[in-house]
C-alpha positions in Angstrom: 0.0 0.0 0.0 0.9 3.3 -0.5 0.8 5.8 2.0 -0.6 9.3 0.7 0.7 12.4 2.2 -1.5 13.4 4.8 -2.8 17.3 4.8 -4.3 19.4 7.1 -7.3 17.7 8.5 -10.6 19.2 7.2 -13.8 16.9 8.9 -17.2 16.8 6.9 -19.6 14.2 6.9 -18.5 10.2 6.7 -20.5 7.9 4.4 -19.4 4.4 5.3 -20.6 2.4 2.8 -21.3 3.6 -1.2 -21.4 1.5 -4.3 -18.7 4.0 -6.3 -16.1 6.3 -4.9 -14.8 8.8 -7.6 -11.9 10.4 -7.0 -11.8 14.2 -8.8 -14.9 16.3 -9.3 -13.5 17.6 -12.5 -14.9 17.2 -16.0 -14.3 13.7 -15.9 -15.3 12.8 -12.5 -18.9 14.6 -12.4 -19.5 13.0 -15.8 -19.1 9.2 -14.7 -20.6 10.7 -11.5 -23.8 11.4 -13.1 -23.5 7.8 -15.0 -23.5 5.9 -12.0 -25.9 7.7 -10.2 -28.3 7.3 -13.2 -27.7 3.3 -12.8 -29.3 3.6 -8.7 -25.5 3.5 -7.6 -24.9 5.4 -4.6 -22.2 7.5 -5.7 -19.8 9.6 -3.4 -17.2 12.4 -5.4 -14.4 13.3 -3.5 -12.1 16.4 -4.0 -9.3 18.0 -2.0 -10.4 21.5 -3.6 -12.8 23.6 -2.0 -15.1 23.7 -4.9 -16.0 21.2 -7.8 -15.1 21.9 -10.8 -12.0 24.4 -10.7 -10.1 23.7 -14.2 -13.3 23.9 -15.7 -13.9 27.2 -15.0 -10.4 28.9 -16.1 -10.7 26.6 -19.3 -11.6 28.6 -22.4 -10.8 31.9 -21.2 -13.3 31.6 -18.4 -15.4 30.4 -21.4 -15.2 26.9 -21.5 -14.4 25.1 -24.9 -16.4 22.2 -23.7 -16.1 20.4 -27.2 -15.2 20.0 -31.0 -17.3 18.7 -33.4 -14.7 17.1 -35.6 -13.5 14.7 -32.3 -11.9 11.4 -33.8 -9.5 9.2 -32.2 -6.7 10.9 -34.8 -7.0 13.8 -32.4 -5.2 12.2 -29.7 -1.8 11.4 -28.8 -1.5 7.8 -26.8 1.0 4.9 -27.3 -2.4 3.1 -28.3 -3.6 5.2 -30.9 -6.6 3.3 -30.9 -7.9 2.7 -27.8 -9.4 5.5 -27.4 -11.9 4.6 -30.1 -14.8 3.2 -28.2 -15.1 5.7 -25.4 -15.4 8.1 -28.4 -18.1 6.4 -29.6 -20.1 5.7 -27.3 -20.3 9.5 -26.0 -19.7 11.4 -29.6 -19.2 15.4 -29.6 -22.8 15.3 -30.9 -24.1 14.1 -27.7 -22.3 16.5 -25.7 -24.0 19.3 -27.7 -27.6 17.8 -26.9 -26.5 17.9 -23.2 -25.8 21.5 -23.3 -29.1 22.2 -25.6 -31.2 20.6 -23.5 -29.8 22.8 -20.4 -30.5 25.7 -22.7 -27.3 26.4 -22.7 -25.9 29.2 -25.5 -22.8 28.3 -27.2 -20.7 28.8 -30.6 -18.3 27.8 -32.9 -15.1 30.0 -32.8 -12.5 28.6 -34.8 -12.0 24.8 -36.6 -14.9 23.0 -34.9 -14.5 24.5 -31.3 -17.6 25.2 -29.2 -17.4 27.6 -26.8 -20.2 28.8 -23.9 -21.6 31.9 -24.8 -21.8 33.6 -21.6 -19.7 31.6 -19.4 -17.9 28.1 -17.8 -20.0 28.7 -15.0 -23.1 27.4 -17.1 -21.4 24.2 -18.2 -20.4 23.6 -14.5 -23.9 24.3 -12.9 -25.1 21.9 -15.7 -23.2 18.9 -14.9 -24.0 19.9 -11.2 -27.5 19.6 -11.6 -27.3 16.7 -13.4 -25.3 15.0 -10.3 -28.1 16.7 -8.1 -30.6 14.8 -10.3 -29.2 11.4 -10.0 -28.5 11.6 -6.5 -24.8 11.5 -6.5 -23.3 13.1 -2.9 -20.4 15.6 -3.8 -17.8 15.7 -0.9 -15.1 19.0 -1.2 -12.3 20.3 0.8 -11.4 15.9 1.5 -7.9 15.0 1.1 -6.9 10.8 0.7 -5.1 9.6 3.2 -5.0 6.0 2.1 -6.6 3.1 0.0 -6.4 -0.4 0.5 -8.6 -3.1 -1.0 -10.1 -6.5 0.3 -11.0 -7.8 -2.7 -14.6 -7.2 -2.6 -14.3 -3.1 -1.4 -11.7 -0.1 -1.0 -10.9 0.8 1.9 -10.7 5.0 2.2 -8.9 7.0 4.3 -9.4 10.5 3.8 -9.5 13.9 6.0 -13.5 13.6 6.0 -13.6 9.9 7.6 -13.8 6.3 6.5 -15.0 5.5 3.2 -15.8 1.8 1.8 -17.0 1.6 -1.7 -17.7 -1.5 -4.1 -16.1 0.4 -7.4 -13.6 3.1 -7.4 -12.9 5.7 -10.2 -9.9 7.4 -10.3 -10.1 11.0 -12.1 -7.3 12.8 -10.1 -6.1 14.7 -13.9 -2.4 15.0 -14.3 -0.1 17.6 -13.3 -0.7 20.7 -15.0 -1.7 24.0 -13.8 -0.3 23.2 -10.3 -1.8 25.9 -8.8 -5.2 25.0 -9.5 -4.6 21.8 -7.3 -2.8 19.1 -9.4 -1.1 16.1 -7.3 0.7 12.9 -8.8 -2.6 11.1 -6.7 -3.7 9.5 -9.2 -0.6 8.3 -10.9 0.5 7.4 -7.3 -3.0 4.8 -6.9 -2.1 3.4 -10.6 1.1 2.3 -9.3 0.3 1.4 -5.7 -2.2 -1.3 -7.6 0.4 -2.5 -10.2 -0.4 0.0 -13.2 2.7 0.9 -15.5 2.7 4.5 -15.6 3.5 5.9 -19.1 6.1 9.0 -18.5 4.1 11.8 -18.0 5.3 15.4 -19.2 3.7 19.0 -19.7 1.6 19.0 -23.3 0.3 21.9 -25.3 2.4 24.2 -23.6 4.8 27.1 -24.5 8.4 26.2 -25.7 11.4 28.3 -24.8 14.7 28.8 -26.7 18.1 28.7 -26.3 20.2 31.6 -25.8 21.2 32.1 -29.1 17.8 31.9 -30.6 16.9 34.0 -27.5 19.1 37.1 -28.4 17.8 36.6 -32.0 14.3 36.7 -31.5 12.8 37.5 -28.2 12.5 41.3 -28.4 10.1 40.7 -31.1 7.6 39.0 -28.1 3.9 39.8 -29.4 4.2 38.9 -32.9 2.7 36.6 -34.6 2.5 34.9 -37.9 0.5 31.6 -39.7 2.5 29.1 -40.0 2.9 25.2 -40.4 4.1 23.2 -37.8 6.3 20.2 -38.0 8.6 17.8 -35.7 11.0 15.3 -37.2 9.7 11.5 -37.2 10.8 9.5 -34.8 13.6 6.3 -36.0 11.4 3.6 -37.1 7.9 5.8 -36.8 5.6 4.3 -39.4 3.1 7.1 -39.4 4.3 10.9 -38.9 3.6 13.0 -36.6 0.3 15.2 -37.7 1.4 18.8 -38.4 -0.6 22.0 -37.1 -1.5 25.3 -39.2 -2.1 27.9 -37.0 -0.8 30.8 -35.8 2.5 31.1 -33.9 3.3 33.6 -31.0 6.8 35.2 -30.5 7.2 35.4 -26.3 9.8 36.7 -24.4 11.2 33.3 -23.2 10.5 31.4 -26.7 7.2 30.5 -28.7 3.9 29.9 -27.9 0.4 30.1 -30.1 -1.8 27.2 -31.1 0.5 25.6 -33.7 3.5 26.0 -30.8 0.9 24.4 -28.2 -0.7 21.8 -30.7 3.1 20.4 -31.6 4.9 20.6 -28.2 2.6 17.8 -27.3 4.6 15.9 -29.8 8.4 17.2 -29.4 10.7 15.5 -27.5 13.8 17.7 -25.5 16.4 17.5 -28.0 14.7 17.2 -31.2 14.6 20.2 -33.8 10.9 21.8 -34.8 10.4 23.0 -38.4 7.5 25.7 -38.9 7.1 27.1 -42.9 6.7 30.7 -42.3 4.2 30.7 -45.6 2.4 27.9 -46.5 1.3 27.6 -49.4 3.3 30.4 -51.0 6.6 31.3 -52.8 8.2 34.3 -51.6 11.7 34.5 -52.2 12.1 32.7 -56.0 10.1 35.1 -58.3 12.0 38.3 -56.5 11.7 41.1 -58.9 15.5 42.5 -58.5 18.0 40.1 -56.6 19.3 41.9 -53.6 18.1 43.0 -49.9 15.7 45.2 -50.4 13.4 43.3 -52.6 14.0 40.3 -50.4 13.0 42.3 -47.5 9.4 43.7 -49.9 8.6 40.3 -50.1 9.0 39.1 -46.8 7.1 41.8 -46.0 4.5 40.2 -47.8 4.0 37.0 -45.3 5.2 38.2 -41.5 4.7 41.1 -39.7 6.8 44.4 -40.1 9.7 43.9 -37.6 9.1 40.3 -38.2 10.0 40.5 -41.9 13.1 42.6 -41.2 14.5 40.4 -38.6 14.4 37.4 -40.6 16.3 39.1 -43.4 18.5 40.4 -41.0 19.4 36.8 -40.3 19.6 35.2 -43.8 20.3 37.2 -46.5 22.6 35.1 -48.4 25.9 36.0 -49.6 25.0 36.1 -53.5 21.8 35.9 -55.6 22.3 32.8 -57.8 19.2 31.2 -58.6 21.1 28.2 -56.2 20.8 30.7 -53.5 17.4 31.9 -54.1 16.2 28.4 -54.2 17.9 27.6 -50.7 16.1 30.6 -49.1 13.0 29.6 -50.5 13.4 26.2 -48.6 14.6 28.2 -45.8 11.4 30.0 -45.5 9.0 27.0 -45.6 11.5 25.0 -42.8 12.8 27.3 -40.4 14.6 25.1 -37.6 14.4 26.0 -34.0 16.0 23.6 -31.3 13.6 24.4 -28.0 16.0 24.2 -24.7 12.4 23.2 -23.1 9.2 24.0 -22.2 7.4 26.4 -19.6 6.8 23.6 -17.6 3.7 21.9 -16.0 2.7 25.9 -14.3 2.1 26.6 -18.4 1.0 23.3 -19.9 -3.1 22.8 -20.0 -2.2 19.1 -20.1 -0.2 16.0 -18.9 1.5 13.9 -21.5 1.5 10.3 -20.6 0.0 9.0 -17.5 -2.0 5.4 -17.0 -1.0 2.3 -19.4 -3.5 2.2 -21.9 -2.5 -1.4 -22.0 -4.1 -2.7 -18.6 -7.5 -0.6 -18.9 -10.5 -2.1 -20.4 -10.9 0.2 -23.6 -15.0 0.1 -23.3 -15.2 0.4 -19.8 -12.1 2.2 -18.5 -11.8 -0.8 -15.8 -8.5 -1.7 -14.5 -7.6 -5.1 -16.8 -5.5 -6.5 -12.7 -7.8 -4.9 -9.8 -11.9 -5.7 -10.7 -13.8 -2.4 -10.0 -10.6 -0.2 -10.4 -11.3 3.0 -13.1 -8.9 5.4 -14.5 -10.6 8.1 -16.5 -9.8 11.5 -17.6 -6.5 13.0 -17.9 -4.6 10.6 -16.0 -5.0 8.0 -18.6 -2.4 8.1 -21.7 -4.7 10.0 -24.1 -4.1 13.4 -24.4 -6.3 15.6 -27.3 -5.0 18.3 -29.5 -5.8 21.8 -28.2 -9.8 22.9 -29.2 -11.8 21.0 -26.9 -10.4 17.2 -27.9 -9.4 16.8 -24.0 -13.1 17.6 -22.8 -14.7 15.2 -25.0 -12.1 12.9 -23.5 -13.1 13.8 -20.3 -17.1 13.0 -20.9 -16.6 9.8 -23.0 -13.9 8.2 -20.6 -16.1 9.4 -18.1 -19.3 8.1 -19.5 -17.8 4.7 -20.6 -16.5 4.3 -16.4 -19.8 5.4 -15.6 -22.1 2.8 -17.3 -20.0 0.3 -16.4 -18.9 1.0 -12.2 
């Protein structure tokens, strides 16, 4: 067994005896919640936060992009690219958007399929709260886990609130980003305790910085930003590539950021070179009207920003105008290289990369494959969604499949 750390004590009220403990009243948690509690299974959420719900209400700028309607199992990153296929199915983007219609919810369509609240996260919380309300499910804040055993018929929880014995357990801790909103290694730590393999976790869709070089070259031009393509390099022996991302890339003051930055990072490894074409689609540098700086600089001009333009120029003019040269640029353009000397770090990454073994969960029900009536949902599992929504839809699908099942 292993021993949690144990917090500051924080009593509420005990329930001995429930059919389903879930750990994490997050997106995940409150949507198997509601499952289970649909099914007549007394259900019981735990949370050491103070309120359900927390991530949900920073996600989408306060906004909540609680979906996207082009969700398919190529949206996520897992060493089993295809087990999440059947949690997917069974609870489809479509079916999230008739939960939130039939709450009367108002919503929209930003950008590439994302759906967004209209007026706030707040609705999309209160939503899922009232649907917990409705099936009776017990919600339990402010309760830090001390310890979990198991009999073989029931875990055994310790936790700041009292004793807590439950037929099923679900596990939907989320990984470790956004510390400051609450993230532990808990569930990771339960995986393990109960002979789970633990994929390496690391921070995803999150901000990469440079090295110093690249930093004196480019980080007083923080705010800038540009459309581009993003690319990594395959992996030795990687029979299908890596997808690339076009969207727009943000210059900071420690590196790059943006969606196509966030979409790829979840894909880079520390070490490996990034390529991003700086005009897709387009030839800038070939068809130049005179050969030297100046028109090279006009026609930059054409595809980045101002200072942008210059810099770049600054950087690679070549050292004669042959049409070898010319075509080199050209290349240049569509594949400039940066080296990352990391990321910003878990405190800047909206998700965990990694997490539970695929391998031992039940793919339809999210059971543990070693431990009967052991569930890993969520975040903590090894499936992690492009940035738009992919990692909510995760979040009710994993959920939902746990939930018809615990």
């Amino acid at each position: 067994m292993v021993a949690l750390a144990r917090p500051k004590m924080k009593w509420g009220i005990a329930i001995e005896t429930v059919d389903v403990a879930i750990l994490g009243a997050g997106a995940a948690g409150l949507m198997a919640a509601i499952h289970t509690g649909r099914r007549g299974r007394r259900t019981l959420v735990l949370d050491h936060a103070e309120r359900a719900g927390k991530k949900i209400l920073i996600s989408g700028g306060g906004r909540s992009n609680f979906t996207n309607v082009h969700a398919t199992p190529l949206n996520f990153l897992s060493q089993n690219p295809h087990f999440a296929k059947s949690a997917l199915a069974r609870f489809t983007p479509a079916d999230m958007v008739a939960l939130v219609e039939r709450h009367k919810i108002p919503y929209h369509e930003k950008t590439l399929g994302q759906l967004f609240c209209d007026r706030s996260a707040h609705d999309l919380l209160n939503l899922l709260l009232k649907e917990c309300a409705e099936a009776q499910v017990a919600i339990q804040t402010g309760t830090s886990m001390q310890s979990i055993t198991h009999d073989g018929a029931h875990f055994h929880l310790a936790t700041s609130g009292g004793a807590i014995r439950a037929k099923s357990l679900i596990v939907a801790t989320g990984g470790l980003s956004i510390p400051k909103m609450g993230a532990t290694p808990l569930g990771y730590q339960i995986a393990e305790q109960f002979g789970h393999r633990i994929v390496q976790t690391r921070p995803g869709l999150v901000p990469l910085t440079f090295l110093p070089k690249d930093l004196a070259d480019w980080s007083d031009l923080s705010g800038l930003s540009t459309e581009v393509v993003a690319h990594t390099r395959p992996a030795k022996k990687q029979r299908v590539p890596n997808p690339v991302f076009r969207e727009k890339m943000l210059i900071t003051h420690r590196g790059l950021s943006g969606p196509a930055v966030l979409q790829i990072s979840s894909y880079w490894m520390p070490g490996e070179p990034l390529a991003f074409d700086l005009a897709p689609g387009r030839s800038v540098v070939t068809e130049l009207a005179r050969r030297d700086q100046g028109a090279l600089l006009q026609a930059v001009r054409g595809v980045l920003p101002g200072r942008l333009a210059e810099r770049w120029v600054a950087l690679n003019t070549p050292d004669s105008w042959t049409n070898a040269s010319l075509t080199a640029l050209e290349a240049q353009f569509h594949a400039w290289t940066v080296t990352p000397s990391g990321t910003e770090g878990y405190a800047k990454a909206e998700v965990t990369v990694g997490g539970v073994d695929t391998a031992q969960l039940d793919s339809t029900t999210m059971q543990s494959k070693l431990v009967a009536g052991l569930y890993f949902v969520g975040e903590v599992v090894d499936v992690t969604g492009w940035l738009g929504g992919y990692n909510f839809q995760w979040a009710w699908a994993s959920g939902v499949s746990a939930g018809e099942s615990a």
